[in-house]
ZAMARGU-4260 file (C-alpha; in steps of 0.2 Angstrom, whole numbers, plus 5000, padded with zeros to 4 digits):
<rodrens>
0) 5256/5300/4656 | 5238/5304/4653 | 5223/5303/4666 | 5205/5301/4658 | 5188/5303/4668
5) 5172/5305/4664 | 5158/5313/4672 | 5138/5317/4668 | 5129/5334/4668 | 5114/5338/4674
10) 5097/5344/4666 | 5093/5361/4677 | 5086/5357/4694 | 5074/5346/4701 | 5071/5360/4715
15) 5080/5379/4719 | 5073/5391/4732 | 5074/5399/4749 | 5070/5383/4761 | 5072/5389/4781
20) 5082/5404/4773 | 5095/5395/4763 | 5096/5396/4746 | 5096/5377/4739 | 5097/5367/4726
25) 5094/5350/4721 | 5098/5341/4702 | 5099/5324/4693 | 5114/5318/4683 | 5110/5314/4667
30) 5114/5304/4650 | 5126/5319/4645 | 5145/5319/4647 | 5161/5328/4647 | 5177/5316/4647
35) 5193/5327/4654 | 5210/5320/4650 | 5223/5327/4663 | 5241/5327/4653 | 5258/5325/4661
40) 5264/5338/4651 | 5274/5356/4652 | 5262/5369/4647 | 5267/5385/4636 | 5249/5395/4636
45) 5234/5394/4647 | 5218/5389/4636 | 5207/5401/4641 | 5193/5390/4637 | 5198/5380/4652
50) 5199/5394/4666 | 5187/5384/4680 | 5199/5369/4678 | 5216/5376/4679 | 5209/5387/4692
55) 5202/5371/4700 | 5219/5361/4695 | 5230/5376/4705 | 5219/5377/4722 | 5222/5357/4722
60) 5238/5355/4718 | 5241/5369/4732 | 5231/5361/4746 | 5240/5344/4741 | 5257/5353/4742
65) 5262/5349/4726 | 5259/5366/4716 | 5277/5368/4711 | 5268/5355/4694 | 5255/5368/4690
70) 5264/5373/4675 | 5268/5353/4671 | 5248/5348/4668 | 5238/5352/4652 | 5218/5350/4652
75) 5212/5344/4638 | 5191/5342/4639 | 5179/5332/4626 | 5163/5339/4630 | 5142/5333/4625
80) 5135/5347/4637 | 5131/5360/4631 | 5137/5378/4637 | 5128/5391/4648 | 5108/5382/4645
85) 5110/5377/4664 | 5116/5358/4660 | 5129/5360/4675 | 5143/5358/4663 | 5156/5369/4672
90) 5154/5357/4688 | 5154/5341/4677 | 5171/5346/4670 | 5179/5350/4688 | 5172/5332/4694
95) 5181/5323/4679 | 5195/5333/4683 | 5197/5331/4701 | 5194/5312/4697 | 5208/5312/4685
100) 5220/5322/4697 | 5216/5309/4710 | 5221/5296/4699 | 5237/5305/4695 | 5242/5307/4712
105) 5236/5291/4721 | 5221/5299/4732 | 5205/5295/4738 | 5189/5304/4734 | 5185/5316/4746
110) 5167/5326/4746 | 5171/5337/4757 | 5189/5342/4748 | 5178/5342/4731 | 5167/5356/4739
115) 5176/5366/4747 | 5188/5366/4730 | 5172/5368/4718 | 5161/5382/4729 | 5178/5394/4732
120) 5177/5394/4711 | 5158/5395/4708 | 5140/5392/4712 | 5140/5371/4711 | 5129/5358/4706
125) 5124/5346/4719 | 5128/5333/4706 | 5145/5332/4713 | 5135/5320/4726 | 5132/5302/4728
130) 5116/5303/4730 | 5102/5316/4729 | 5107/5331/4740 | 5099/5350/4744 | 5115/5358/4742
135) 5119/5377/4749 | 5127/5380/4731 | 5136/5396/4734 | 5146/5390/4750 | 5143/5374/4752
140) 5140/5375/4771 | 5123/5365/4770 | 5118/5350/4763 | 5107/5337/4767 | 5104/5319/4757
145) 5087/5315/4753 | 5091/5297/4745 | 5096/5289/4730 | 5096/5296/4712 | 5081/5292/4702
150) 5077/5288/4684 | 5067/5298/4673 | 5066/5305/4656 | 5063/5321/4648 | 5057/5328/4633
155) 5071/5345/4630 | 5067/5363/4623 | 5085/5368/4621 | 5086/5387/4619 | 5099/5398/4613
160) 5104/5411/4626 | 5119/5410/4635 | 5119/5413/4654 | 5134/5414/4664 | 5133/5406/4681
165) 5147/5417/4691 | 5140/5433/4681 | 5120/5429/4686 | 5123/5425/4703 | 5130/5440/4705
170) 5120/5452/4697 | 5103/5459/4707 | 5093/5447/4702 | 5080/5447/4717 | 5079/5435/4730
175) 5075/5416/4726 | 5056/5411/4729 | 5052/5404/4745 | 5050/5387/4743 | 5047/5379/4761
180) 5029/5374/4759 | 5038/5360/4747 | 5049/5352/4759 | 5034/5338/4764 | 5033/5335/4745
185) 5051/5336/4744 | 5055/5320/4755 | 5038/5311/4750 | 5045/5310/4732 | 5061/5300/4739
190) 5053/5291/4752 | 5039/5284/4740 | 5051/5286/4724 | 5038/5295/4715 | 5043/5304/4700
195) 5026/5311/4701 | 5032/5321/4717 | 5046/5326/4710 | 5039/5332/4694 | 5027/5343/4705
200) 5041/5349/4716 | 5050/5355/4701 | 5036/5363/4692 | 5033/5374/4705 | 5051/5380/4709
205) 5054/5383/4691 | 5035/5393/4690 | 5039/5401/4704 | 5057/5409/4702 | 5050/5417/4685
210) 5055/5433/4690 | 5073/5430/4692 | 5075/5421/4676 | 5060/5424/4664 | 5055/5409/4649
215) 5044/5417/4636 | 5040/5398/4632 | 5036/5393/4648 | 5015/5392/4645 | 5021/5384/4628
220) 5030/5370/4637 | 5017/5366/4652 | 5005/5365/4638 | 5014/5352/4629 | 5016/5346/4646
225) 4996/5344/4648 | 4995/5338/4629 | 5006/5324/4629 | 5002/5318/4648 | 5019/5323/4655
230) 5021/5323/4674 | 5027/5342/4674 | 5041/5351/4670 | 5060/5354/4675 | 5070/5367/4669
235) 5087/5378/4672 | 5086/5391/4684 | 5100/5401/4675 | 5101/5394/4659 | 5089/5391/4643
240) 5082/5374/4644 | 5064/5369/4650 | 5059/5351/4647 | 5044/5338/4648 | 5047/5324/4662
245) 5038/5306/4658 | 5040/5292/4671 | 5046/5278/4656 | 5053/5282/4640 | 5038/5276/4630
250) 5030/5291/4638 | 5043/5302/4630 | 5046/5294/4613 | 5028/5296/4613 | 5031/5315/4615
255) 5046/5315/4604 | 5034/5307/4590 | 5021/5322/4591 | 5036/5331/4585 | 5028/5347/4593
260) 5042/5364/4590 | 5047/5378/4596 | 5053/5392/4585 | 5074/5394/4592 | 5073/5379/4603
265) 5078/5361/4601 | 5069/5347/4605 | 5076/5332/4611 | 5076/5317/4625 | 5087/5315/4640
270) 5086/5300/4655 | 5089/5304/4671 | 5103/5292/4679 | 5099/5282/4696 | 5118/5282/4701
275) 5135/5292/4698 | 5144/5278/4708 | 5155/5272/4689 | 5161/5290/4687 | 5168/5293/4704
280) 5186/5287/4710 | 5185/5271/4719 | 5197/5269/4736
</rodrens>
């Protein structure tokens, strides 16, 4: 028998930096997917492609008692998000799979089991929140919830460098910008739902964590930005993606139709979703 979820990615992060000495994150999902189909079948090879989710698939089956099958599943993934720009695919892919394994077994969601699970394999997106959460990605032992999702669109410079999230977070990078002077902006952005504050917040962190992870188009993006009256910018603080955020997607068709490039990046649009509740296992 065959299990099939499907889970969004997200487009960088909204906010990452030191707040109160914790190094947080916080990110949106998005309109991009990956579908994982979990197969009741006996596997010959590991695909290698798959190495977070049979990973993932073994440290679950193990905790459940059951990983006596761990040679019985094969992982098959159809994924829209593209690799190593900072589009949290690897996290979206252990989502859909946990969801699907809880489907196969008969279990209830659990966010506390899907952390613990996830962090033990590496640094995780906060999308695998209900709602908007600074998440302590490395270990999971912080998070706090700030509110619901929210929905916005962005205009995408898509690069092609390839980062590897385990390998960068463990490479001496330097120490994440300290971001506490954001916090009042932070929770004003959700307790008025302004995208404007958000757009702020994630201006700065991304601006302000250069050193870690440098963009050579970053004044070319925050010009864009000022030219085609974007709120601010958001992009992948280990990744290659910057992008343009607009309150409503007239403002980003309007952008898109200026047709304005970047030599080695793509441009193209993205919404923000206000909920994850359809991709998560219900009961």
């Amino acid at each position: 028998m065959n299990y099939v979820s499907k889970y969004p990615g997200s487009l960088g992060e909204i906010f990452q930096g030191k707040m109160k000495d914790r190094d947080l994150l916080l990110s949106f999902p998005c309109d991009i997917y990956t579908e994982v189909t979990l197969k009741e079948e006996k596997r010959k090879d590991l695909d290698n492609n798959n190495n977070k989710c049979y990973e993932f698939l073994k440290a679950a089956l193990k905790i459940w008692g059951y990983e006596r099958f761990y040679e019985d599943f094969i992982i098959d993934i159809k994924s829209d998000i593209p690799r190593g720009k900072g589009f949290a695919s690897s996290t979206a892919d252990i989502c859909a799979l946990y969801n699907s394994l809880l489907k196969c077994f008969n279990k209830s969601f659990s966010e506390e089991e899907l952390i613990k699970l996830a962090v033990a394999i590496e640094p995780t997106d906060s999308i695998i929140f209900k709602k908007a959460t600074l998440f302590q990605y490395k270990d999971g032992k912080f998070s706090l919830e700030l509110g619901n999702y929210m929905e916005f669109y962005v205009m995408v410079y898509e690069g092609k460098r390839l980062i590897n999230t385990i390998d960068f977070n463990k490479t001496s990078i330097g120490d994440l910008a300290k971001l506490d002077y954001l916090e009042k902006d932070l929770m004003e952005a959700f307790n008025k739902k302004s995208i404007r504050k958000l757009a702020k917040v994630s201006t700065d962190s991304i601006v302000l964590n250069e050193g870690r992870l440098h963009y050579s188009i970053l004044n070319d993006v925050i010009k864009i930005c000022e030219d085609t009256k974007g709120l601010g910018i958001i992009g992948g603080h280990s990744g290659d993606i910057l992008g343009i955020i607009y309150e409503d997607e007239e403002g980003l068709k309007k952008g898109l139709d200026l047709n304005i490039k970047i030599i080695d990046y793509r441009c193209y649009g993205i919404k923000t979703l206000d909920s994850i509740d359809r991709y998560r296992k219900k009961g």
